[in-house]
C-alpha positions in Angstrom: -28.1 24.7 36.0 -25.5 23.7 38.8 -25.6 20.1 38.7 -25.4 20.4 34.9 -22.1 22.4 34.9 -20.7 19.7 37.9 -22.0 16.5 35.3 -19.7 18.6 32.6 -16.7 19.3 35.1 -16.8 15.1 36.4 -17.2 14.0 33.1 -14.0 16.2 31.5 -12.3 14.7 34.9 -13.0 11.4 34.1 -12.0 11.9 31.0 -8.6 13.4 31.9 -8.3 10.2 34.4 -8.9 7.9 31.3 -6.3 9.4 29.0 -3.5 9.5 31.9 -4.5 6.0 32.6 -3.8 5.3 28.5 -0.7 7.6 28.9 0.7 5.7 31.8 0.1 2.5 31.3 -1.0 1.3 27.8 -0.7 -2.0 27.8 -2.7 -2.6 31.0 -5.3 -0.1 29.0 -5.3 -2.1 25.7 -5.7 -5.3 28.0 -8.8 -4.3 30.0 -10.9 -3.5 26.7 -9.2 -7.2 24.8 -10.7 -8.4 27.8 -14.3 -7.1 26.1 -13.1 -8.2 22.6 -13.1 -4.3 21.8 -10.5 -2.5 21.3 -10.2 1.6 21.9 -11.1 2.7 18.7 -15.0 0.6 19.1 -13.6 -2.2 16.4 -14.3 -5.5 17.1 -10.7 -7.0 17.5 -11.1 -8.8 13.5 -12.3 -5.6 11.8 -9.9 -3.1 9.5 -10.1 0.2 9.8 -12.3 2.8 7.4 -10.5 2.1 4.3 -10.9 4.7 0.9 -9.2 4.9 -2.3 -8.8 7.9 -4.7 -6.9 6.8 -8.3 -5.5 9.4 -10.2 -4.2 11.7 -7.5 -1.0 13.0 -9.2 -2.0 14.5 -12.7 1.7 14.6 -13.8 2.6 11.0 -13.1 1.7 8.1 -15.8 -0.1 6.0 -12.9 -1.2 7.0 -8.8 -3.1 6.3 -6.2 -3.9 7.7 -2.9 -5.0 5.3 -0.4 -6.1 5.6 3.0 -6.6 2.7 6.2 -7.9 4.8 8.9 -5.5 7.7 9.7 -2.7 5.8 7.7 -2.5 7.7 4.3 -0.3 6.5 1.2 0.7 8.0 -2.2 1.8 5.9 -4.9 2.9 7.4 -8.0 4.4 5.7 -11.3 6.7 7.6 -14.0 7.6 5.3 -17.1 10.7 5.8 -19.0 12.3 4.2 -22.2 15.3 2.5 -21.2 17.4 -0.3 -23.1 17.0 -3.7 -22.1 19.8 -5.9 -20.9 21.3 -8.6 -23.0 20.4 -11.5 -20.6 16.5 -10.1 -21.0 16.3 -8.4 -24.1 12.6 -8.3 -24.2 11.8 -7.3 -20.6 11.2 -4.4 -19.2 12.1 -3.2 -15.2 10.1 -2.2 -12.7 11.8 -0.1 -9.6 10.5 0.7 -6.0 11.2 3.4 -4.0 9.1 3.9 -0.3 9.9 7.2 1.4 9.1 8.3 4.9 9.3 12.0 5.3 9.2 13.6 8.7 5.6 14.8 7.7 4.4 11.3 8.2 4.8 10.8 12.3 6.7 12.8 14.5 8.7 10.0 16.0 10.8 10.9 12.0 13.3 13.4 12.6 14.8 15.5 9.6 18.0 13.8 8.2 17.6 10.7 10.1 15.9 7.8 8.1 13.3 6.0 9.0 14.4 2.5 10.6 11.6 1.0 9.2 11.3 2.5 5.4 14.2 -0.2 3.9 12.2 -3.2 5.9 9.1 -2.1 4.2 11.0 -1.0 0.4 12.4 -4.9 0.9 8.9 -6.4 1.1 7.4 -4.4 -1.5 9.9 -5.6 -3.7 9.6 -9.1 -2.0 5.6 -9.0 -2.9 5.7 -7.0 -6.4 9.0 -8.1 -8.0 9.0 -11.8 -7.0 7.6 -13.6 -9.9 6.4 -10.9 -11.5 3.2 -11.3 -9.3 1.6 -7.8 -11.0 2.5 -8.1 -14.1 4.9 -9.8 -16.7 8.3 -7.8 -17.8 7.3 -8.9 -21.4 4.2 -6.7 -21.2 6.9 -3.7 -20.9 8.7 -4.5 -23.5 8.8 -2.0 -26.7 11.6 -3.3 -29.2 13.3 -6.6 -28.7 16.4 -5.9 -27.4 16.4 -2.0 -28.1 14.0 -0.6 -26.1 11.5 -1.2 -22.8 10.0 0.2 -20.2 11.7 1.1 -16.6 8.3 2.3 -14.5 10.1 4.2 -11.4 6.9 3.5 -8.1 7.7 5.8 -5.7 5.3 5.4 -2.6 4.9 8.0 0.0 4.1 7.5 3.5 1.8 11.0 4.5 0.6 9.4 8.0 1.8 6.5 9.3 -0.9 5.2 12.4 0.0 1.4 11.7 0.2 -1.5 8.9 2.4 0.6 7.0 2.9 -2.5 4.6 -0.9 -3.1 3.7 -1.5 0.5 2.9 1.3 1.3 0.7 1.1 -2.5 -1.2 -2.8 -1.1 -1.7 -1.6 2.1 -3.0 1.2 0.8 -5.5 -1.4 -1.9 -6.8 -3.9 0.4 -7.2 -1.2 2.9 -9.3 -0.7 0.1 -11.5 -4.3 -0.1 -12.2 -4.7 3.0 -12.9 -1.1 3.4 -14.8 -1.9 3.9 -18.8 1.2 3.2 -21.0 2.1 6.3 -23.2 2.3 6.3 -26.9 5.9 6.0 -27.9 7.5 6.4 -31.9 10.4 5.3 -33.8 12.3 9.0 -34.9 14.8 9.1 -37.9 17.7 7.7 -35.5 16.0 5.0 -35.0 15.6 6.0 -31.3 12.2 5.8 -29.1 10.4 9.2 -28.5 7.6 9.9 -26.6 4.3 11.4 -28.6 2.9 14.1 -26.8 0.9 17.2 -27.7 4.2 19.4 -28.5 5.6 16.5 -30.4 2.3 14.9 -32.3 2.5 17.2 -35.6 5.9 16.2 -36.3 5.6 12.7 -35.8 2.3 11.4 -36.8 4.2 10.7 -40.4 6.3 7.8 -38.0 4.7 4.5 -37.6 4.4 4.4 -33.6 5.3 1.7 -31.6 2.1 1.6 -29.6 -0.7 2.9 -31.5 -2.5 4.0 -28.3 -2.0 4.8 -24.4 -3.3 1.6 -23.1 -3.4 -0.4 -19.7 -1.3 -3.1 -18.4 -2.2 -6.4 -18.2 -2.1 -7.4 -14.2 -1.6 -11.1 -13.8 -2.1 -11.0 -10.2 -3.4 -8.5 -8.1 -2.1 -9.1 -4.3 -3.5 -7.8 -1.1 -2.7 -7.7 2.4 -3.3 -8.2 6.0 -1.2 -7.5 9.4 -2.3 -8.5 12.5 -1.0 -8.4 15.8 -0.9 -11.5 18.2 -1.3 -11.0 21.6 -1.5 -13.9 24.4 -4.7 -15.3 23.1 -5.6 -12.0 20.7 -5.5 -11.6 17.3 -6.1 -8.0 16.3 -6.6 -7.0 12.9 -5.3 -4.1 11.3 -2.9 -2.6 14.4 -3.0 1.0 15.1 1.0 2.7 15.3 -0.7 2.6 19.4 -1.0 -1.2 19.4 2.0 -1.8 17.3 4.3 0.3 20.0 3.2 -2.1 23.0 2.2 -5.6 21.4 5.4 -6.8 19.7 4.4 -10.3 17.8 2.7 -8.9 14.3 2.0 -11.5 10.9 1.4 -9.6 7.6 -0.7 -12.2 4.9 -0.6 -11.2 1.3 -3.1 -13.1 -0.7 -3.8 -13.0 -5.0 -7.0 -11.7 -4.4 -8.2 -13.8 -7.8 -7.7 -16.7 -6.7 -6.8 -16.4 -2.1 -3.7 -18.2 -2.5 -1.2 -17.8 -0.4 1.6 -14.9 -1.8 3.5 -14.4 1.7 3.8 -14.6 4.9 5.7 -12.5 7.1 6.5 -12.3 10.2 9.5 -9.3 11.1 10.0 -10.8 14.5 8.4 -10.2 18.2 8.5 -12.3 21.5 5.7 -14.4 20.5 5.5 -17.5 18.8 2.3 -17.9 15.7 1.3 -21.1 16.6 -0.7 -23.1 13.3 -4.0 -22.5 14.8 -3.4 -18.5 14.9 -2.0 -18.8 11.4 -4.7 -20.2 10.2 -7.8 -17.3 11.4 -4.9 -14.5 10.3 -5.2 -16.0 6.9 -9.4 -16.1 7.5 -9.2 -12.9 8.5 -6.9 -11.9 5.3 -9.7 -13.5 2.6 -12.7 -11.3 4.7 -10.2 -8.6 3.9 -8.9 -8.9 0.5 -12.8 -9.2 -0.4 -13.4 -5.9 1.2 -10.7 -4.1 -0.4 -11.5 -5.7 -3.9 -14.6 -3.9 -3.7 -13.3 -1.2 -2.7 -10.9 -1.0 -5.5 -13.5 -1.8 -8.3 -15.8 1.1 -6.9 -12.6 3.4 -7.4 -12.1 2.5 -10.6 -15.4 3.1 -11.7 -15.8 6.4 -10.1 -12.7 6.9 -12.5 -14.0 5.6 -15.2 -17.0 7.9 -14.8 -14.8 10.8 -14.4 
């Protein structure tokens, strides 16, 4: 009975030891298990974390998703509005983006201070979605040449952030769009767009609707991404926020995950310099990935669709 109360007591002491060790000195913790090729949280230093995916998470909005890359949790939602097109694209519609970082999400965010890094990660969003109309074409949100289109308003929300920041909430926007279904619209007696919805249907099911039914957009491309971190001769998929605080050189890969070409590649800053050769097994790394989370994303969708 004693010497299994002292094994409980030297084991919690050696556990204490450990975490001060961590505490103390990280990067001299993080190096001694690189050394192994493991990193703290058992992952091989190429392996993501646990990754799920839940569409449909915000019954008022038009399109969401909820995903999740190990403690890292995003919520993308989509509200579509009729707006009038400009004159220079008269049969286009817009698409804005909006990432938020409430204090909820880490508790390095302090109330009424922004997040340093929400505009860096807004930008390349944009960067990713908006450039060449990579998810979709502007024509596909169009409603009335030159009188009416769609604005869809993507507001992403960051609920934990532990690390790649960018890949989750890119996952979660693309998987909103999947899941976004375009509401039926009508022409009303002014000649203006109106939305048909249960209050409204009686009244206007004598108008000839724009769109005869809700109905899914069309997604060209459907991009995905990967950040690692480089360190000295390391390349370490899928950073914690413990590893990105004390390794400094990261490289985020976005690939169309139809066809593995190249979308982006980004690389915010750091120390470090990517040589080809570390390039090159980042963008391996990011096809192994964009595979995983393609699967992932068609088994969500058909738990939807079975829903």
């Amino acid at each position: 009975m004693g010497t299994s109360t002292n094994g409980k007591v030297n084991d919690f002491s050696s556990d204490m030891e450990v975490d001060a060790f961590r505490r103390l000195f990280p990067l001299r913790f993080h190096e001694r298990h690189l050394a192994e090729s493991i990193r703290p949280d058992g992952r091989p230093l190429g392996k993501a974390r646990d990754t799920t995916l839940v569409l449909g998470a915000v019954a008022s909005a038009n399109g969401s998703a909820l995903a999740k890359i190990g403690c890292t949790t995003m919520l993308a939602a989509i509200k579509m509005e009729v707006m009038a097109p400009t004159v220079e694209a008269p049969d286009e519609g817009c698409i804005a983006i909006e990432f938020h970082m409430p204090p909820i999400c880490s508790p390095l965010i302090r109330p009424g201070r922004p997040a340093e890094i929400a505009p860096v990660i807004s930008k390349q969003l944009s960067d990713t979605i908006l450039r060449q109309e990579i998810i979709c074409h502007y024509l596909e949100l169009s409603l009335v040449s030159g009188k009416a289109a769609w604005m869809a308003y993507l507001d992403i929300y960051c609920l934990d952030a532990d690390g790649a920041l960018f890949d989750a909430a890119l996952l979660s926007a693309v998987a909103a769009f999947s899941h976004l279904q375009v509401p039926v619209v009508s022409l009303n007696d002014d000649g203006r767009i109106v939305l048909i919805s249960e209050d409204n249907i009686a009244a206007m099911k004598e108008k000839e609707p724009v769109n005869k039914e809700k109905r899914k957009l069309k997604l060209d491309s459907v991009p995905f991404s990967l950040t690692c971190v480089l360190h000295k001769n390391h390349i370490l998929a899928d950073p914690t926020s413990e590893e990105e605080s004390i390794m400094e050189t990261f490289l985020t890969v976005v690939l169309d995950s139809s066809s593995f070409q190249l979308v982006s590649l980004n690389k915010p800053g750091g120390p470090g310099l990517a040589h080809t050769s570390a390039i090159q097994e980042c963008v391996e790394l990011a096809k192994l990935r964009v595979k995983e989370v393609q699967k992932i994303m068609n088994e969500a969708t058909s738990d939807m669709e079975q829903d």
